[in-house]
SERO-111138 format. One line per field, with one value per atom (N, C-alpha, C): residue in three letters; x, y, z. Coordinates in nm, 3 decimals. Atoms other than C-alpha are relative to their C-alpha. Layout:
N
residu: (ALA | ...)
east: (X | ...)
north: (Y | ...)
up: (Z | ...)
END
This chain:
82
residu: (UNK | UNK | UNK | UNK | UNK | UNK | UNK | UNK | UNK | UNK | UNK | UNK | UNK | UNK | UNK | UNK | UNK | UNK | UNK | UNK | UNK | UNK | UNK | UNK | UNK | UNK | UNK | UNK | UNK | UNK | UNK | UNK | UNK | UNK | UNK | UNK | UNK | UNK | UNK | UNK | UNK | UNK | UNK | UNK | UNK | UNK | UNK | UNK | UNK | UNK | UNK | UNK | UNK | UNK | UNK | UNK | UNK | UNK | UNK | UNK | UNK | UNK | UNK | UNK | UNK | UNK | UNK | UNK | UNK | UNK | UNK | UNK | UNK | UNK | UNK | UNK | UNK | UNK | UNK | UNK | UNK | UNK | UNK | UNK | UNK | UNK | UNK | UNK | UNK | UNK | UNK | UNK | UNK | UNK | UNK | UNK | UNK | UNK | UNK | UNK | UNK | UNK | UNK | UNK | UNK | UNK | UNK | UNK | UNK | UNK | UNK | UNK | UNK | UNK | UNK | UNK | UNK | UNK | UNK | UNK | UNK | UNK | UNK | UNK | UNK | UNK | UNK | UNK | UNK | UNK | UNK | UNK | UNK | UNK | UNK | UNK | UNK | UNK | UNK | UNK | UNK | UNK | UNK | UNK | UNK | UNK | UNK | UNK | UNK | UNK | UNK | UNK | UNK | UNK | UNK | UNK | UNK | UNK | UNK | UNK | UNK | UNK | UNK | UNK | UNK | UNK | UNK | UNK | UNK | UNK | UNK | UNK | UNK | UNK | UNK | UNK | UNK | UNK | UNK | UNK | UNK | UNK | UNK | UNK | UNK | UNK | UNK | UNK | UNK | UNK | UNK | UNK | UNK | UNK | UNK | UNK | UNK | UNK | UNK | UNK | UNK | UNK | UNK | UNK | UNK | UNK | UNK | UNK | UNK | UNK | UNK | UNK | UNK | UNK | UNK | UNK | UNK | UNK | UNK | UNK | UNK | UNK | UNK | UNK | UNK | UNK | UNK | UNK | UNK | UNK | UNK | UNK | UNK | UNK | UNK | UNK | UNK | UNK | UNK | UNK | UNK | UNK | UNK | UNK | UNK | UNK)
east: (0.137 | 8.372 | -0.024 | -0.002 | 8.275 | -0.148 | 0.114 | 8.006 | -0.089 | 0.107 | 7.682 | -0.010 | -0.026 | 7.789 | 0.106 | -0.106 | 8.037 | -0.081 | 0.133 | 7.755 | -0.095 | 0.128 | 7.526 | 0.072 | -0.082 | 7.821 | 0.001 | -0.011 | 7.873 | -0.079 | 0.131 | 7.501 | 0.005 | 0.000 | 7.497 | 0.124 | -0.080 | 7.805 | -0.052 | 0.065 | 7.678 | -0.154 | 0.119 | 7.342 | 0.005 | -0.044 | 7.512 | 0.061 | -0.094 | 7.726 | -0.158 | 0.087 | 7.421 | -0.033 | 0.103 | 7.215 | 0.158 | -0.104 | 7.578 | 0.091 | 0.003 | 7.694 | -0.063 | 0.162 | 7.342 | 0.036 | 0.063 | 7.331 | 0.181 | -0.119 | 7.729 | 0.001 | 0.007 | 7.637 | -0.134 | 0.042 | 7.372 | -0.007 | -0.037 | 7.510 | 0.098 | -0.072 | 7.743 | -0.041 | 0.105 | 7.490 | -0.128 | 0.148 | 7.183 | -0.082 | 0.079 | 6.979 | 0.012 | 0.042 | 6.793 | 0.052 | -0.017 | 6.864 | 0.132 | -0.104 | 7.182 | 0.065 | -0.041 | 7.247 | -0.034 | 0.043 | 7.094 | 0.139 | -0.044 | 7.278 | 0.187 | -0.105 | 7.607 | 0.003 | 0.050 | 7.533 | 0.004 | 0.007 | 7.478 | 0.108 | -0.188 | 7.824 | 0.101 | -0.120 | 8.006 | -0.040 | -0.003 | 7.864 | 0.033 | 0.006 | 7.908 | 0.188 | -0.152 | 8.286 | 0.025 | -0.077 | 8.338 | -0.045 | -0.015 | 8.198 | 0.114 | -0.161 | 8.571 | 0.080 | -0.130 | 8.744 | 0.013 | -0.031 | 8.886 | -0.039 | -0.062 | 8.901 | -0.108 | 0.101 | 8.578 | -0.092 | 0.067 | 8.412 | 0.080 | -0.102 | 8.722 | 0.046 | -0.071 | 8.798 | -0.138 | 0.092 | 8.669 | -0.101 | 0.080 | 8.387 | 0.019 | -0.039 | 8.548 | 0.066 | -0.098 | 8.793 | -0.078 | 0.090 | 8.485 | -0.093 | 0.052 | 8.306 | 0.105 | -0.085 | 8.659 | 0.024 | -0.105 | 8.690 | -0.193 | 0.113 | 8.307 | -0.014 | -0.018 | 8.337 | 0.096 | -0.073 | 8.651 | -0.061 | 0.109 | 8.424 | -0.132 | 0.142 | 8.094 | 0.080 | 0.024 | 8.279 | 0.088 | -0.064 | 8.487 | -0.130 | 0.110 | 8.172 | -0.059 | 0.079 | 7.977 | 0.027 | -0.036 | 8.220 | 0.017 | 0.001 | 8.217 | -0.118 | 0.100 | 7.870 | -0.079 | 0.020 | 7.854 | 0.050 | -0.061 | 8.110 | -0.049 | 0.092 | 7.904 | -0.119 | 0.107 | 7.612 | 0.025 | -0.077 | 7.783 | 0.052 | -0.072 | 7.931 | -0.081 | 0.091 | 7.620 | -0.079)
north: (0.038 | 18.166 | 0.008 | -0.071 | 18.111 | 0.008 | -0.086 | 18.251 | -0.056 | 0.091 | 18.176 | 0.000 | 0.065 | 18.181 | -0.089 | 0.139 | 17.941 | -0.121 | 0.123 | 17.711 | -0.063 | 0.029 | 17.785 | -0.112 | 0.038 | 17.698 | -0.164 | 0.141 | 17.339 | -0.063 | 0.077 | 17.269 | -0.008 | -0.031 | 17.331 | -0.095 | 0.045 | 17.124 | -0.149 | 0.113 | 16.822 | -0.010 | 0.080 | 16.802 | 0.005 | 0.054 | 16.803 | -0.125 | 0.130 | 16.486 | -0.078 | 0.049 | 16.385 | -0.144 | 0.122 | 16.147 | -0.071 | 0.077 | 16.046 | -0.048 | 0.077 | 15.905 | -0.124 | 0.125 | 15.707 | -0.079 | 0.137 | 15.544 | -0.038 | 0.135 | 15.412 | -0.051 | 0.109 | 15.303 | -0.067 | 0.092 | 15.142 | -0.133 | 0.097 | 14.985 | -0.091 | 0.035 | 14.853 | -0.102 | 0.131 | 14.698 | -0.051 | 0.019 | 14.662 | -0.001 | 0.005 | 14.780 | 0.141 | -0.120 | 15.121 | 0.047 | -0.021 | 15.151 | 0.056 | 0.034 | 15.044 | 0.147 | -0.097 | 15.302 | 0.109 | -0.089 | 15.522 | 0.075 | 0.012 | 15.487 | 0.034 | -0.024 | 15.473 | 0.148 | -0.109 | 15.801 | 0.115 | -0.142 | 16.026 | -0.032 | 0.002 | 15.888 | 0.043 | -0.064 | 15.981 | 0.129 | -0.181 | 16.332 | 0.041 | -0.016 | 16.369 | 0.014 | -0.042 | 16.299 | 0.126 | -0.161 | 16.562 | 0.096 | -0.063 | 16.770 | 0.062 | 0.004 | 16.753 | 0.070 | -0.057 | 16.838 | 0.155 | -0.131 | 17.184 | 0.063 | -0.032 | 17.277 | -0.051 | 0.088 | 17.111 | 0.107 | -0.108 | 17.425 | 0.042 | -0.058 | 17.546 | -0.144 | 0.132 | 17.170 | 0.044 | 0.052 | 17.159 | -0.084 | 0.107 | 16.947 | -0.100 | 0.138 | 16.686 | -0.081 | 0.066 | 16.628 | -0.032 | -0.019 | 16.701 | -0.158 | 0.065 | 16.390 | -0.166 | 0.063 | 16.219 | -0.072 | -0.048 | 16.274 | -0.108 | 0.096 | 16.126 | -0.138 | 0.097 | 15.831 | -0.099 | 0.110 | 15.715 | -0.016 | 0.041 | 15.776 | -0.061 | 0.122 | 15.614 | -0.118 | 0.164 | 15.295 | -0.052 | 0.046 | 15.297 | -0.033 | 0.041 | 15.322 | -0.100 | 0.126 | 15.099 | -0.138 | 0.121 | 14.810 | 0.005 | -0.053 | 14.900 | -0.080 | 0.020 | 14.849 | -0.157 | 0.177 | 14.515 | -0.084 | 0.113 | 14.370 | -0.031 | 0.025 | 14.418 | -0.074 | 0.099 | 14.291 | -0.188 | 0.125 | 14.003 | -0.083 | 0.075 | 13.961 | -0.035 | 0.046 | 13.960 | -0.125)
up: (0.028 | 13.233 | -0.151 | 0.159 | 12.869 | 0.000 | 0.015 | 12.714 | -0.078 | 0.094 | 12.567 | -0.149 | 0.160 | 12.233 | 0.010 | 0.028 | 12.257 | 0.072 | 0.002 | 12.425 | -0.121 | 0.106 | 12.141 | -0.121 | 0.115 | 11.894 | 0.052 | -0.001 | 12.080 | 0.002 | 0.012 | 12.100 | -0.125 | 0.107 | 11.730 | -0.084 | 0.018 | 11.663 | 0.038 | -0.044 | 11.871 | -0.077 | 0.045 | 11.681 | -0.109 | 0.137 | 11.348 | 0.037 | -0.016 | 11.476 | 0.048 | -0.081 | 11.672 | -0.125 | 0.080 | 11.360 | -0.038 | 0.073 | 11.219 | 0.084 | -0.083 | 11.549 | 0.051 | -0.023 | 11.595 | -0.130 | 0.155 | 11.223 | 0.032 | 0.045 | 11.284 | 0.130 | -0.100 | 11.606 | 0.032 | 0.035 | 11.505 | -0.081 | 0.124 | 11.257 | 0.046 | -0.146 | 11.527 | 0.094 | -0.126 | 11.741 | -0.079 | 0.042 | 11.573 | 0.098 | -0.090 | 11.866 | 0.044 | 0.009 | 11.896 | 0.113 | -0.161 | 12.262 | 0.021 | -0.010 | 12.293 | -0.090 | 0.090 | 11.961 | 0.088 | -0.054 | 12.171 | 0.140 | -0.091 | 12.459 | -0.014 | 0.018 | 12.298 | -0.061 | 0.017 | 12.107 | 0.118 | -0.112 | 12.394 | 0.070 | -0.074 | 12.582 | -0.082 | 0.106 | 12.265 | 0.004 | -0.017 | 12.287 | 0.105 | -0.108 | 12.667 | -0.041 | 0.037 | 12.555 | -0.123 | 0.122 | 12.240 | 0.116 | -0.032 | 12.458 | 0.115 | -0.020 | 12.625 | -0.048 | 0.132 | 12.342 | 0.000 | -0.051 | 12.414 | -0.123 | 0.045 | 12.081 | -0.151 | 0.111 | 11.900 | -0.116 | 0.120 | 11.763 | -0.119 | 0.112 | 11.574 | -0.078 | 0.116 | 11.391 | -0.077 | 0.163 | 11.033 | 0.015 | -0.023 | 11.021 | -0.031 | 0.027 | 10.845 | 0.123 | -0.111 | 11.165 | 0.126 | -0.110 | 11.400 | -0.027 | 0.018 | 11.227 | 0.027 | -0.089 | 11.247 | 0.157 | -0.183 | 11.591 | 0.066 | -0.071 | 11.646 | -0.009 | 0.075 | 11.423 | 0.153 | -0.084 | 11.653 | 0.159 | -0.153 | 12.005 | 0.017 | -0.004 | 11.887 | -0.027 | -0.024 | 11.786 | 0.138 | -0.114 | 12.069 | 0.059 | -0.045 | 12.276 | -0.010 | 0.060 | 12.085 | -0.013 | -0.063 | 12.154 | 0.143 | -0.153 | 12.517 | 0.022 | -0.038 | 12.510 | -0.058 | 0.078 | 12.272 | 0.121 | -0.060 | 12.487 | 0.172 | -0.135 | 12.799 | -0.035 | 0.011 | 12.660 | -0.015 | -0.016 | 12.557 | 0.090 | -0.067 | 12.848 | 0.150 | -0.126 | 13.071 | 0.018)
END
């Protein structure tokens, strides 16, 4: 069972990534929603990452960078494709 500091630490981790997830996946789609939408599926994934509190923040921003744009073409190419 882990403990509520290591919760606090990944809430705290996720809402530093939180705005700098949104502005490159908005920048992505151009659509608040959508930014929106992709945004919270890229956090739903780091929060996965075994191992996310102890990366540097540079690798932690790394590591978001490559799951919002993944996402964010996920979610282009559906729109697109509806």
């Amino acid at each position: 069972m882990r403990s509520t500091d290591y919760f606090n630490r990944t809430i705290e981790v996720l809402r530093r990534l939180e705005t700098y997830g949104y502005q490159v996946a908005y920048y992505i789609l151009k659509d608040e929603n959508l930014a929106i939408d992709a945004t919270k599926t890229a956090l739903l994934a780091l929060v996965q990452e075994e191992n996310l509190n102890n990366m540097p923040m540079s690798v932690q921003r790394d590591l978001m960078k490559k799951v919002i744009i993944k996402q964010s073409m996920v979610l282009k190419y559906e729109v697109l494709s509806a």
